[in-house]
SEMAR-791659 format. One record per residue (C-alpha): residue number from 1; residue in one letter; x, y, z. Coordinates in Angstrom, 2 decimals. Example, Ala and Ser with C-alpha at 12.3 -4.5 7.8 and 13.67 -1.06 7.14 Angstrom:
2
1;A;12.30;-4.50;7.80
2;S;13.67;-1.06;7.14
This chain:
455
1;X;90.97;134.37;54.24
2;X;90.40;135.44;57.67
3;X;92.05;132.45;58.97
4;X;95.31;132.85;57.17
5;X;95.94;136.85;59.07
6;X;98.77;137.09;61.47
7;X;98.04;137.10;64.53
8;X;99.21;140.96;64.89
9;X;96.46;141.65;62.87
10;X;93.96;139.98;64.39
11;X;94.53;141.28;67.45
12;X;94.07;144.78;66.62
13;X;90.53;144.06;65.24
14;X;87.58;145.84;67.51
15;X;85.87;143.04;69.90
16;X;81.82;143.91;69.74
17;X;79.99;142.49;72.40
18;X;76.62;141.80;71.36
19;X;73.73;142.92;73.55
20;X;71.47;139.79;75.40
21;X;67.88;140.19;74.54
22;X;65.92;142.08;77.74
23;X;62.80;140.90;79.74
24;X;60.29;142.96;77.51
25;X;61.93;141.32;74.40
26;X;61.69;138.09;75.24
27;X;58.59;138.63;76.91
28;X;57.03;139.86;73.40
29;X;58.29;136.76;72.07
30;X;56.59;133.95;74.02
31;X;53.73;136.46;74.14
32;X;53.25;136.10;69.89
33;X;54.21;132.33;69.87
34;X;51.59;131.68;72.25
35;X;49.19;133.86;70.34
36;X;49.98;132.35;67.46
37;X;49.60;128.91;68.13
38;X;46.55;129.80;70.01
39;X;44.96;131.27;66.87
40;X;45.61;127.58;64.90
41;X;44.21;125.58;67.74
42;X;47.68;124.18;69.15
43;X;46.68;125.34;72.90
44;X;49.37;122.93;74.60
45;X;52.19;125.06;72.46
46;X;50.63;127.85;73.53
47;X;49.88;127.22;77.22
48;X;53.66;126.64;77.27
49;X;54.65;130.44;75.62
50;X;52.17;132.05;77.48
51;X;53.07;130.82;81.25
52;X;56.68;131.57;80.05
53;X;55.22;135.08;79.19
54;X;53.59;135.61;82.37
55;X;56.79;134.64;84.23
56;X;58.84;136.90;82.40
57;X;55.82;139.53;83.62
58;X;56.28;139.34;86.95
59;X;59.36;140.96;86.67
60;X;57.48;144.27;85.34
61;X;55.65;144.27;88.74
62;X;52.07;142.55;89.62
63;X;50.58;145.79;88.28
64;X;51.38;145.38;85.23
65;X;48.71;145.45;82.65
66;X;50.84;142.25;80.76
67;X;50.82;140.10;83.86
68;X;46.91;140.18;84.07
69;X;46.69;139.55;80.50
70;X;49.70;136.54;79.75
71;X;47.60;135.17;83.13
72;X;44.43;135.51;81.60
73;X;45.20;134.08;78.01
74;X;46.81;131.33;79.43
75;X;44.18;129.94;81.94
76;X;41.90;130.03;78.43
77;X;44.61;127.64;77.14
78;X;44.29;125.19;80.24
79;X;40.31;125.37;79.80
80;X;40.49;124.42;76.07
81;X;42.37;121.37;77.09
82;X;40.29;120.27;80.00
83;X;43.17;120.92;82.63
84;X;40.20;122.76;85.00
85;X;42.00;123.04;88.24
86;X;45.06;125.19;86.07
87;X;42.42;126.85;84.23
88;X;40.62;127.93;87.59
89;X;44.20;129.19;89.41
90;X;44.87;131.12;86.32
91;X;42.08;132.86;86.33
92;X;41.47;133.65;89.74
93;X;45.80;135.47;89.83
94;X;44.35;137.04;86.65
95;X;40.95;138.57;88.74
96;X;43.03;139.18;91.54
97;X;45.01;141.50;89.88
98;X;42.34;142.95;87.04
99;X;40.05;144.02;90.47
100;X;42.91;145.65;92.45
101;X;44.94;147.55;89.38
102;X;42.67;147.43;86.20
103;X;38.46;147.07;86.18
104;X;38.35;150.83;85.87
105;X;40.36;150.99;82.48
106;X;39.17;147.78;80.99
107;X;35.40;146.88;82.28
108;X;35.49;144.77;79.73
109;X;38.07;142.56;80.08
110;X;37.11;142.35;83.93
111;X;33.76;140.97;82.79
112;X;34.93;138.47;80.66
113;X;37.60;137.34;83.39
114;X;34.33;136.65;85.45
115;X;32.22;135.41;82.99
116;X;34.85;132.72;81.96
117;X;35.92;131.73;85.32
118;X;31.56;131.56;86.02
119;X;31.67;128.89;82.71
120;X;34.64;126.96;84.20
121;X;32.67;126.37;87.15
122;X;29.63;125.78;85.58
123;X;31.11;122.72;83.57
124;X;33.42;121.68;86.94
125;X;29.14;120.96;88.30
126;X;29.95;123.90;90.91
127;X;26.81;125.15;89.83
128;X;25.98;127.75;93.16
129;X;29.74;129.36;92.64
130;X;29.27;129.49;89.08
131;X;25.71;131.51;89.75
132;X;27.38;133.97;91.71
133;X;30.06;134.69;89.22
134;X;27.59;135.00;86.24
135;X;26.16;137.58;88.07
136;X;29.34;139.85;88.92
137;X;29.96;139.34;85.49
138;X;26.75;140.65;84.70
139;X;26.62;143.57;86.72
140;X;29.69;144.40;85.12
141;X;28.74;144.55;81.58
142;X;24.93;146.51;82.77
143;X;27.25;149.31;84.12
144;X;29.58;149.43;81.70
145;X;27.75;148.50;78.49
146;X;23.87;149.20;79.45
147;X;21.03;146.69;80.03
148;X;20.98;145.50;76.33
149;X;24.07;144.77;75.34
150;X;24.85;141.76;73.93
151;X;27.18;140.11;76.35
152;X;24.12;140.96;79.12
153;X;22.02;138.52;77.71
154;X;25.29;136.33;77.15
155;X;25.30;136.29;80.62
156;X;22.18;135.45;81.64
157;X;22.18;132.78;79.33
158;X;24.98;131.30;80.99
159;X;23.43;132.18;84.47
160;X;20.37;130.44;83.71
161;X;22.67;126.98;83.05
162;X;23.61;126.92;86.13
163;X;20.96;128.07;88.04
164;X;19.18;124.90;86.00
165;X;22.48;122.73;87.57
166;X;21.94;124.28;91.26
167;X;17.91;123.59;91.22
168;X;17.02;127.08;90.89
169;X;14.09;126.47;88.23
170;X;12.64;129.40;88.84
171;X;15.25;131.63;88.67
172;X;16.34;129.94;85.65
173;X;13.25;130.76;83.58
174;X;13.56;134.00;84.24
175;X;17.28;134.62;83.16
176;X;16.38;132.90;79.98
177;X;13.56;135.36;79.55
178;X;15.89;138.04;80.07
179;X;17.98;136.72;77.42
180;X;15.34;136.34;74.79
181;X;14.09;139.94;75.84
182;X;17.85;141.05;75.03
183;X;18.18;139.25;71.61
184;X;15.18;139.86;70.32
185;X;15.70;143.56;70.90
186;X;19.59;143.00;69.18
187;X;18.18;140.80;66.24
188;X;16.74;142.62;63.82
189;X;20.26;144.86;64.47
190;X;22.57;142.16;64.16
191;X;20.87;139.33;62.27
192;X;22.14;135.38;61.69
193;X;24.65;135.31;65.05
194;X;21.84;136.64;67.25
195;X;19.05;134.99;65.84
196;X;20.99;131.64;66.57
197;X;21.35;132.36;69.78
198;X;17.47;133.53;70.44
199;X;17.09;129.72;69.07
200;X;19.10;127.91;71.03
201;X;17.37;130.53;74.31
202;X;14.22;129.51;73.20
203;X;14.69;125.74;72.96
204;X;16.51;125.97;76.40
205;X;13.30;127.29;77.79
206;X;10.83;125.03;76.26
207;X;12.73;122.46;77.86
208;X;12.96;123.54;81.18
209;X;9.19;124.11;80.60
210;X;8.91;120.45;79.41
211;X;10.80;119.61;83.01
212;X;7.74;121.52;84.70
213;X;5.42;119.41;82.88
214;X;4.13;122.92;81.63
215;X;3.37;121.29;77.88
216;X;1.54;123.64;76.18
217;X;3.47;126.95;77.27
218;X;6.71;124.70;76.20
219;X;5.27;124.37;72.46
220;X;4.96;128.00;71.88
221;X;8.63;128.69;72.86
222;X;10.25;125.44;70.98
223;X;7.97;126.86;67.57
224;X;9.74;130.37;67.84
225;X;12.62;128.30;67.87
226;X;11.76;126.09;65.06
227;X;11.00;128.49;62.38
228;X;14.72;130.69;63.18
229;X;16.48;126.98;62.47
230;X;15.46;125.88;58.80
231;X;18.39;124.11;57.85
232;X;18.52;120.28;58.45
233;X;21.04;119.30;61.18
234;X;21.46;117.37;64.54
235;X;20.02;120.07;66.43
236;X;17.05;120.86;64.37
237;X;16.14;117.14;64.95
238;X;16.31;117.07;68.64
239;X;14.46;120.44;68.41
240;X;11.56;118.43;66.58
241;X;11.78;115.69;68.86
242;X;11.03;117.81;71.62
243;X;8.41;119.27;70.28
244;X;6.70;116.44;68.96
245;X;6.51;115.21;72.76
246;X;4.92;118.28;74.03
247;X;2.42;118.03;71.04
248;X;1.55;114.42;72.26
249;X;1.23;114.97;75.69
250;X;-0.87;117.79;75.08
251;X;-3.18;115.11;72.81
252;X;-2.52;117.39;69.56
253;X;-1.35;114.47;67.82
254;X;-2.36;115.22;64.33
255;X;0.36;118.03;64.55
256;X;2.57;115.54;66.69
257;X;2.58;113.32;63.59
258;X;3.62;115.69;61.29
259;X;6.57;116.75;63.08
260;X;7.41;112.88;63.74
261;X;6.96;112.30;60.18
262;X;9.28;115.74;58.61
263;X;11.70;114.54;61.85
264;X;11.80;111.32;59.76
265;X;12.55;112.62;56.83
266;X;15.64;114.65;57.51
267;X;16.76;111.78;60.11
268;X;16.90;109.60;57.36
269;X;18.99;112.14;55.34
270;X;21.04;112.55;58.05
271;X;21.84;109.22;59.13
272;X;20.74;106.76;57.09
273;X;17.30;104.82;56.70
274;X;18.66;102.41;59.33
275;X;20.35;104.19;61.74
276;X;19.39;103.69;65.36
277;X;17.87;107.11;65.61
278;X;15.48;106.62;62.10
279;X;14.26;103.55;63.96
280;X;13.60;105.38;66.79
281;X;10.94;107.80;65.46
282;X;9.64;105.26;62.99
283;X;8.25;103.34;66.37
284;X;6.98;107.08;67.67
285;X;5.25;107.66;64.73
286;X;3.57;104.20;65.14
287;X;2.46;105.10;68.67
288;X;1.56;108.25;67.92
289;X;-0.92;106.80;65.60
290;X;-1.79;104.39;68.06
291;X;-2.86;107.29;70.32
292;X;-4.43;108.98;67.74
293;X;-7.09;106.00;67.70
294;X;-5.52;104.25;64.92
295;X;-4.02;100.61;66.14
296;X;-4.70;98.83;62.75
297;X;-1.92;101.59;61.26
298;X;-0.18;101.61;64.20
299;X;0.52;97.63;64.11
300;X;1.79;97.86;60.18
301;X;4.57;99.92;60.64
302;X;5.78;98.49;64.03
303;X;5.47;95.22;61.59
304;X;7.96;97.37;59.10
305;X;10.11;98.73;61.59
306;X;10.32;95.57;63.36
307;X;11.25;93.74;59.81
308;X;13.72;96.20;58.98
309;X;15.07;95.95;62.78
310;X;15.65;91.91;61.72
311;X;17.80;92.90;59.08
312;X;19.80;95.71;60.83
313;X;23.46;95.12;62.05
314;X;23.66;98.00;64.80
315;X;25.15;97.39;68.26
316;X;23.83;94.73;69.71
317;X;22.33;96.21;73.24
318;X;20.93;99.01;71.42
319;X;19.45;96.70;68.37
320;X;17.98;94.33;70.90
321;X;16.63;97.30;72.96
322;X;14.88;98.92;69.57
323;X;13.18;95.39;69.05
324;X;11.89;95.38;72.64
325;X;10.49;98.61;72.35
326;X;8.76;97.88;69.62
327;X;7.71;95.00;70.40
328;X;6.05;96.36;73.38
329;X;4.53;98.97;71.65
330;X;2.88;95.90;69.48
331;X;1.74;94.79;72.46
332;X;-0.38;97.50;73.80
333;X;-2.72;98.01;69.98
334;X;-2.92;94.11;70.17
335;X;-4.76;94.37;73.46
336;X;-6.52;97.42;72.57
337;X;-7.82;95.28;69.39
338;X;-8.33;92.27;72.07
339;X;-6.08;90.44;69.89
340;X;-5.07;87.34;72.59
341;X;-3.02;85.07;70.02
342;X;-1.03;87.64;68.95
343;X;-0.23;89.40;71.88
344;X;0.87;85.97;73.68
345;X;3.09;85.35;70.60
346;X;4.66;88.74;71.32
347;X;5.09;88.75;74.71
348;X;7.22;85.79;74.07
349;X;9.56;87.44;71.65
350;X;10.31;90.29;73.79
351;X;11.68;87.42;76.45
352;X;13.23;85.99;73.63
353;X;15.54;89.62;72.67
354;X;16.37;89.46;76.45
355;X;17.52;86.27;76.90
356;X;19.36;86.32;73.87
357;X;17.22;83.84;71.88
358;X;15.94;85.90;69.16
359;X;17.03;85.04;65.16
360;X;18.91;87.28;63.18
361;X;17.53;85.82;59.93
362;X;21.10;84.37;59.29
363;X;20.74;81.30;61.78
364;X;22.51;82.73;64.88
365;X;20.92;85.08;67.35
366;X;20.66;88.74;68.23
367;X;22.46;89.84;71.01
368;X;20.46;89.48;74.37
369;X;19.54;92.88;76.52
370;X;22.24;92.59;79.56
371;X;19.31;94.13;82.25
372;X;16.29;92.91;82.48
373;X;14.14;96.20;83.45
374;X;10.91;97.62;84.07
375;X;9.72;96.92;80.33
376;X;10.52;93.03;80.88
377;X;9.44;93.07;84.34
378;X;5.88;94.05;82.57
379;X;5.99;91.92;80.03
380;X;6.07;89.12;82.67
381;X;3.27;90.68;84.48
382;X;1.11;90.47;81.07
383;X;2.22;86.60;80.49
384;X;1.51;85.61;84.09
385;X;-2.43;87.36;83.07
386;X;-2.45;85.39;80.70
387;X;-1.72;81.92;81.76
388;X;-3.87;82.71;84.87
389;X;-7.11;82.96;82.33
390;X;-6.07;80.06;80.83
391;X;-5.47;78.00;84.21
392;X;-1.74;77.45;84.03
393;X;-1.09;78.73;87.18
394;X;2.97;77.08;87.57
395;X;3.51;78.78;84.50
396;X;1.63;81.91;85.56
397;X;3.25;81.97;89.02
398;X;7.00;81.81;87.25
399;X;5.93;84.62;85.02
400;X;5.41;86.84;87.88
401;X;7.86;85.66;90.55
402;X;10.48;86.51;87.69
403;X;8.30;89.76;87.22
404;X;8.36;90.42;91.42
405;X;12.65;90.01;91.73
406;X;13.19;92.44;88.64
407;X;10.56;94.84;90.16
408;X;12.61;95.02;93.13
409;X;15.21;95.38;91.76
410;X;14.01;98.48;89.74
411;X;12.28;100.24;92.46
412;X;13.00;98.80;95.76
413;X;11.71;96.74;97.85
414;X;8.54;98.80;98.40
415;X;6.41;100.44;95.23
416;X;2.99;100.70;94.08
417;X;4.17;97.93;91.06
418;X;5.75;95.89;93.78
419;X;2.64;95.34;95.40
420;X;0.63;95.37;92.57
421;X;3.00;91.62;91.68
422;X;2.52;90.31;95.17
423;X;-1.31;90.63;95.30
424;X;-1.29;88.77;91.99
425;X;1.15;86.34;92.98
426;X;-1.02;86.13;96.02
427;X;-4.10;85.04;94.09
428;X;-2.09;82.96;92.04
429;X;-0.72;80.36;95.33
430;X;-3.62;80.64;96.50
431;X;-4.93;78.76;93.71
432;X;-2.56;76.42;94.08
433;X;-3.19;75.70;98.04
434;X;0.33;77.29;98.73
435;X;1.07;78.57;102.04
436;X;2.64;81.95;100.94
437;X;-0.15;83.00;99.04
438;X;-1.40;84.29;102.91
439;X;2.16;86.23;103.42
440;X;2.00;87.84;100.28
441;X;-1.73;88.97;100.23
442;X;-0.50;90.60;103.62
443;X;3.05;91.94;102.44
444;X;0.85;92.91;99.37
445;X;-2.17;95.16;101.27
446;X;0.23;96.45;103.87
447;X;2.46;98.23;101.92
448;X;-0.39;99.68;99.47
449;X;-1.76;100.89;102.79
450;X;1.70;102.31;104.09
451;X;2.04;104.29;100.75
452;X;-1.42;105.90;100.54
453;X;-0.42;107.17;104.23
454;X;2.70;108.51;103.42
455;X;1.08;109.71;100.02
């Protein structure tokens, strides 16, 4: 054995130094860790390889094309897991160097640099920076790649996100229409990727048409966008849902309903027949019949939807929320059908879900609504009416001072709905010979006047 040689002998043996690994050899290595763990989602791991990598670069001078890249890769990593400000320095070293040693060999890489450093800043809300890097990027990829490339109308896509985030409306609608001009010249080229993203472009701008209160040219955008997304899933509902409110404020609600009611159906696939977001279009199917001249309907399935609301166990603010809404909604087709008893009885369980005091059907309560808003705010309005017609004006006065402090609240201390309380509480004292019924008629008329002026 080795151990057992004289000494003699193993002294005459060769000594071999072995050779340290170099800078490009370890370099290589952190470089394919990082990319590795990179490609299975472990971006910490790989943040770590690839700032060793880029460290080990700098030794191959700032010109060198690995530098940019180990830079570039690993300011991706820091995006990915929400470390922004590393992200952003990353990138910027990696620009620095791609615009003074490499955008003439690789256009391409320079444009995505810009493009990803433009979405960074786009999701930091530095919308105006972001706009101006979408558009280097952009200009970019047109001279390199032509107006109809793909990552063009990538870019204006992006672009037209943040000009939406900086106010630039305008400007917005047309980079989306840019877009939409690129993919649908790409689609019939390069089929189910593109066609998903003409969807999504089209939705994007029937909803910053919806924002314009420009209805009708929104439902002709969100259709297009309808009919490339088939399948059932999250988005196609909130596509519906959006569509279903242009229909009804454009009055078309037979086709409103039939969205509302095919929303329904694959909501309730989705999520369950009981689910927050079932219950949600159940009541705007119920209104929408309600607008549609058809209260009697309208009332039976806000009676269903409010029965099955009873029996639901879903967080309590948004349960008792649900119930308010439509119990509301109850309330507006019983005074359209001039229904008095019953829309008393209802006004008094919508103050019952926000105090807390409405059954659950087991013998406790449902959870109360923790702000008392505009909804309750008119629902004391309507029960102050109503004891005023019947000449209980304490009871009417309570309703409607409780009404006036939550109004305030809501809007500030001057508002069209403010006023509209006072002159009513106003009326009200003076029925009962109280001296601030004078002070509010005044406070009341004033600032009515003072907003028609600055109207």
């Amino acid at each position: 054995m080795p151990g057992n040689r004289p000494k003699a002998e193993l002294n005459t043996e060769p000594q071999v130094e072995l050779d340290s690994p170099g800078p490009v050899d370890n370099y290589y290595q952190f470089y394919s860790k990082a990319k590795e763990s990179g490609t299975f989602g472990d971006y910490a791991s790989a943040a770590d390889d690839y700032a060793m990598a880029a460290s080990l670069a700098r030794v191959f001078g700032e010109d060198d094309e690995r530098l940019m890249d180990s830079l570039s890769r690993l300011a991706y990593c820091h995006y990915r897991l929400g470390a922004l400000e590393e992200a952003e320095s990353a990138y910027r070293e990696a620009l620095t160097l791609m615009e003074r040693y490499h955008k003439g060999k690789h256009p391409d890489r320079f444009a995505s640099i810009l493009w990803s450093l433009a979405v960074l800043l786009c999701d930091d809300k530095r919308f105006e920076e972001s706009v101006e890097f979408f558009k280097r990027s952009m200009a970019v990829s047109q001279n390199w790649a032509g107006p109809y490339d793909r990552f063009v109308a990538d870019c204006f896509w992006g672009l037209s996100k943040a000009q939406t985030g900086a106010g630039q409306l305008e400007a917005a609608e047309e980079s989306i229409k840019q877009a939409i001009e690129i993919y649908e010249h790409l689609a019939p080229l390069e089929g189910a990727g593109v066609k998903e993203f003409l969807s999504v472009n089209y939705s994007n701008l029937g909803v910053l048409l919806m924002q314009g209160k420009r209805f009708e040219e929104a439902t002709l955008f969100l259709e297009k966008a309808l009919k490339l997304r088939p399948g059932l899933d999250q988005n196609r509902v909130a596509l519906l849902n959006r569509l279903s409110t242009c229909y009804l404020k454009t009055k078309n609600y037979d086709r409103a309903s039939r969205l509302i009611k095919s929303n329904l159906k694959g909501t309730a696939q989705l999520f369950g027949a009981n689910h927050a977001e079932t219950i949600r279009l159940e009541l705007a199917l119920a209104n929408c019949f309600d607008l549609n001249g058809r209260p009697e309907d309208s009332i039976n399935l806000f009676k269903k939807t409010k029965k099955k609301l009873e029996g639901t166990n879903l967080e309590s603010g948004t349960e008792a929320a649900l119930m308010a809404a439509c119990l509301f909604e109850m309330v507006l087709c019983y005074q359209k059908l001039d229904e008095q008893s019953n829309l008393k009885s209802t006004l008094e369980e919508i103050v019952n879900v926000y105090e807390g005091r409405y059954p659950d059907g087991s013998g406790g309560y449902k959870g109360a609504i923790p702000t008392k808003g505009a909804l309750y705010a008119d629902c004391m309005v309507k029960l102050g009416e109503i004891e005023n017609k019947r000449c209980r004006y304490k009871k009417a006065r309570a309703c409607l001072s409780d009404a006036l402090i939550v109004r305030k609240l809501v809007f500030g201390e001057e508002h069209k709905l403010v006023a509209d309380c006072l002159l009513k509480l106003a009326e009200i004292e003076s029925r009962l010979n109280l001296p601030e019924a004078a002070e509010k008629l005044r406070a009341g008329q004033k600032m009515l006047r003072d907003l028609r002026n600055r109207a």
